[in-house]
N, C-alpha and C positions, 0 to 999 in steps of 0.2 A: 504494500500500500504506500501511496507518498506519502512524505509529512509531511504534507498541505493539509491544510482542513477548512473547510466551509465558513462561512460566516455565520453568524447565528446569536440572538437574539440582541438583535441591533447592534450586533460588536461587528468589528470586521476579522478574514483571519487569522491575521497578526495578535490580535487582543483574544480570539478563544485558544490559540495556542497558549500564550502566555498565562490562561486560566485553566488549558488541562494541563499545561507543566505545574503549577500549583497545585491543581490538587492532588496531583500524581507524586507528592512529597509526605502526603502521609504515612503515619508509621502503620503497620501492617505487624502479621504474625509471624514472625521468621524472613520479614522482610517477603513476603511473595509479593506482594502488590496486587492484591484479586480485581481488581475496577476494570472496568472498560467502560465507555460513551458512547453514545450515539448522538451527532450533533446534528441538528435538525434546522432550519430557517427560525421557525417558533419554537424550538424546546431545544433542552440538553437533556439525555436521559441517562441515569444511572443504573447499568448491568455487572451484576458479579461474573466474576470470570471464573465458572468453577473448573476451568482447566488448571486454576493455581489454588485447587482446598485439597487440604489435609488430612484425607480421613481418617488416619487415626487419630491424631490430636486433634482434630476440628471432626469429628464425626456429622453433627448436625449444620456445620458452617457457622454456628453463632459468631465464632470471631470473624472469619469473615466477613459477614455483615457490619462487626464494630468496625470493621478497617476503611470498610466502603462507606463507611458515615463519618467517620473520619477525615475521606477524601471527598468527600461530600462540603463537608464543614467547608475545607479550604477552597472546593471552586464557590462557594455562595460569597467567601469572602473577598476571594478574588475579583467576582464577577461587579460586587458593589466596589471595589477600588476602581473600576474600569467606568464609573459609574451609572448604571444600571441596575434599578430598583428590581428584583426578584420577587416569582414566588413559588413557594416548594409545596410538590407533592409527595409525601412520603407510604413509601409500600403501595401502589395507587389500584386500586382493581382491576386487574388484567386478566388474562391469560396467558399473557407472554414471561414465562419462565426466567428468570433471570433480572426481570427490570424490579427496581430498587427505589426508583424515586424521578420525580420528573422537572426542572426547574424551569419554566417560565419568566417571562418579563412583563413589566409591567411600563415602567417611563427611565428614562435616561436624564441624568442632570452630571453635574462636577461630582466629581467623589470627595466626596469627606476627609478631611485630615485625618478623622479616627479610621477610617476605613482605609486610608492609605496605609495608617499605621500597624493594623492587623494585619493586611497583607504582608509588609515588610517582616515582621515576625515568622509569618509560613516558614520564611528562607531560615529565618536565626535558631530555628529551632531544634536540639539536639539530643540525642537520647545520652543518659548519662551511663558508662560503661563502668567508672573506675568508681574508688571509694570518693564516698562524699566529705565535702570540708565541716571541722567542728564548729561548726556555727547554728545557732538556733535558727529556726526560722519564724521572727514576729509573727501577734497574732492577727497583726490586718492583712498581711500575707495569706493567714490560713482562710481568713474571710474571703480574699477577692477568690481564692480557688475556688471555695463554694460557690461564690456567686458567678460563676463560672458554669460550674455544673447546672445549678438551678434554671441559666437562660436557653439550657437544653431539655429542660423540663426531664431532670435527671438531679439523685443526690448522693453528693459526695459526701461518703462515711470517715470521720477522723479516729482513728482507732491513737487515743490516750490513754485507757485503763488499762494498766500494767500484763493484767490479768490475760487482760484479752488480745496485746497483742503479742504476747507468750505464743497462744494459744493462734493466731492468726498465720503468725510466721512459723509455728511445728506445722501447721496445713501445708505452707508453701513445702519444706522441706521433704514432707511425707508427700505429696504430688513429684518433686522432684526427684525424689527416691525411685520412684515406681514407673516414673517415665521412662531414666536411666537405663531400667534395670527391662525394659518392654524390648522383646526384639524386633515386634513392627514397628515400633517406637525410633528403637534404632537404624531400623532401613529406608523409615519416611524422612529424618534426617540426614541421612546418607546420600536421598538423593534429590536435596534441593537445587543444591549447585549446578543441576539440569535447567533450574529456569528462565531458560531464554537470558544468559547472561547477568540474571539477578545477582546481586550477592547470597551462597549461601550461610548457611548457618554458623555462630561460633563454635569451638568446641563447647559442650559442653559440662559445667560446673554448677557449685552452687554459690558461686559469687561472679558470675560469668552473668553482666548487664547487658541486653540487648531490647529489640523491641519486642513488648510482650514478655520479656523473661528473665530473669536473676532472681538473686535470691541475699537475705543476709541471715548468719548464722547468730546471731545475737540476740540474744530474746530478752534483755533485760534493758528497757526503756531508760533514754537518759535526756534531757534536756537538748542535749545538742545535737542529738539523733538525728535522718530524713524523718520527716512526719509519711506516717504511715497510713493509707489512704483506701478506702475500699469504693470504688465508682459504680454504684447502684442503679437501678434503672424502677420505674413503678411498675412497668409493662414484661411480663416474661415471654416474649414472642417477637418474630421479626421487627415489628415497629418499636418494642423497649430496644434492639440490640441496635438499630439505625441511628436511635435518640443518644443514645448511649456511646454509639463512636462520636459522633458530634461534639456529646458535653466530655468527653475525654480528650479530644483535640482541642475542643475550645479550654479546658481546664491547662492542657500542656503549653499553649498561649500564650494563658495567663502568667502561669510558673514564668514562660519564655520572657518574656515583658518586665516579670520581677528578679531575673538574672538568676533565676534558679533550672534546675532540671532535673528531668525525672530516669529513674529505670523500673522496668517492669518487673510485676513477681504472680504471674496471673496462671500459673500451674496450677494452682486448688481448682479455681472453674474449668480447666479441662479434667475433671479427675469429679463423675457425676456425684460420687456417694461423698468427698471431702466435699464438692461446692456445695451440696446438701449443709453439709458442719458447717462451712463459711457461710449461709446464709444465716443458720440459728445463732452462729456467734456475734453475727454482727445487729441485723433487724429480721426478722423472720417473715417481716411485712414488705420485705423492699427485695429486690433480685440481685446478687451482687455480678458484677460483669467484668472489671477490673480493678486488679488488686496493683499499687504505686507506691516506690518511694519516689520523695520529691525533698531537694535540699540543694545548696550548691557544691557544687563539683564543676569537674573539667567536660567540655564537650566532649564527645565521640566525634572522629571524623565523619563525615556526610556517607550516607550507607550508595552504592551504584542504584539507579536510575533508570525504569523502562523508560524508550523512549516515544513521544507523541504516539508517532507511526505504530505502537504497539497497543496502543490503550486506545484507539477510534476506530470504530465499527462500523461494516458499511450502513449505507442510511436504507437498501432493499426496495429505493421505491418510496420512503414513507416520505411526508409533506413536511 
């Protein structure tokens, strides 16, 4: 396919390139990158690409879908830096297998300072790999993340009772354990590094930070710690886990914005009978969907890149 693309809604395309290179920076699960687009005159549409799920660690795609809402997040944010008033349809009633969510436009004006400045963030934003610095993280800090979460109609759980997150991070450890220890487990790792050039997988450990996964062996809570984060969603079905990539990209943003960053410890929700525990340890009433440390540390270098040409779908004819 060329890496040319269409224009489409009211951008020209030069500007929707620049808006599927954005969203196409979201973090993903092992780094696959599942999204693909259809760019259309009047719509952009969002399709999983389940040529890149995981069926053993992703058996039902849930992460998947967080990734694509994720990459979702950043084309709606992109699209209003280009200025271009949107509007989203999420999960929409189809039949078409695979669509995720549909973005429409409404009016075009200047783009916003703040929306420029969101954009700018997409690029700054980096998974944290190595150990975090002894530094607290303020509590207005820990507010803006929530409110972060919340503009996704999504809540971010702050796990501070000693107790629990004891008991939070033996789930990460015990999901890591059993992962390790899977042979399919092992062979779906083994053969990421097939995807189309992606980057694969790190080795892995249980201090080994990447997207979606690390882990810290310390279970005794201390003031200067990452604040330890469980990203809930109200809805347990495709539409919570859309919401849910969204408010976890808008939350890492946020963190990005406050010169903090995150690594992932999201093992227990692939591991059905521990995500069971990690729900009653945290709200029994809420779905937990990703589990985060967040504090500062040093960047990770920029993970590789599908490129345009691989993430735009033919348009078949459609309008």
């Amino acid at each position: 396919m060329s890496s040319s693309v269409p224009g489409s809604l009211r951008l020209t395309p030069e500007e929707v390139m620049t808006a599927l290179l954005a969203a196409g920076r979201a973090p993903s699960l092992h780094n696959t990158q599942p999204w693909r687009f259809r760019v259309l005159s009047s719509r952009i549409e969002l399709h999983a690409d389940t040529r890149r799920s995981l069926p053993v660690t992703d058996p039902h795609d849930r992460e998947l879908r967080i990734a694509c809402g994720a990459a979702l997040l950043n084309l709606r944010l992109a699209i209003e830096a280009l200025g271009v008033e949107s509007v989203l349809t999420l999960a929409p009633s189809t039949r078409e297998q695979g669509l995720l969510a549909v973005v429409r436009h409404t009016t075009r004006n200047l783009a916003t300072s703040k929306a420029l400045w969101h954009f700018d963030l997409i690029g700054r934003r980096r998974t944290c790999r190595g150990p975090f610095k002894d530094v607290p993280v303020p509590a207005e800090h820990v507010l803006a993340l929530a409110r972060a979460a919340r503009a996704e109609r999504c809540w971010l759980h702050v796990v501070t009772d000693p107790s629990q997150r004891r008991e939070v991070l033996s789930l990460v450890r015990e999901a890591h354990q059993r992962q390790v220890t899977d042979p399919a487990y092992i062979t779906e790792m083994a053969g990421l590094s097939a995807l189309n050039g992606a980057s694969g997988p790190e080795t892995q450990n249980e201090r080994t930070r990447r997207d979606y996964h690390g882990a810290s062996t310390r279970a005794q809570p201390s003031p200067r710690e990452p604040l330890l984060l469980v990203l809930c969603s109200y809805l347990d079905d495709q539409l919570g886990e859309l919401q849910a990539g969204q408010a976890m990209q808008r939350v890492l943003l946020a963190a990005t914005e406050l010169d903090m960053r995150a690594a992932f410890l999201s093992q227990p929700t692939e591991v059905p009978e521990l995500r069971a525990r990690l729900r009653r340890a945290v709200d029994p009433t809420l779905t937990p969907q990703v589990v985060l440390h967040i504090g500062y540390g040093e960047p990770a270098p920029p993970t590789q890149r599908r490129p345009v040409a691989d993430l735009v779908m033919d348009t078949g004819g459609a309008p």
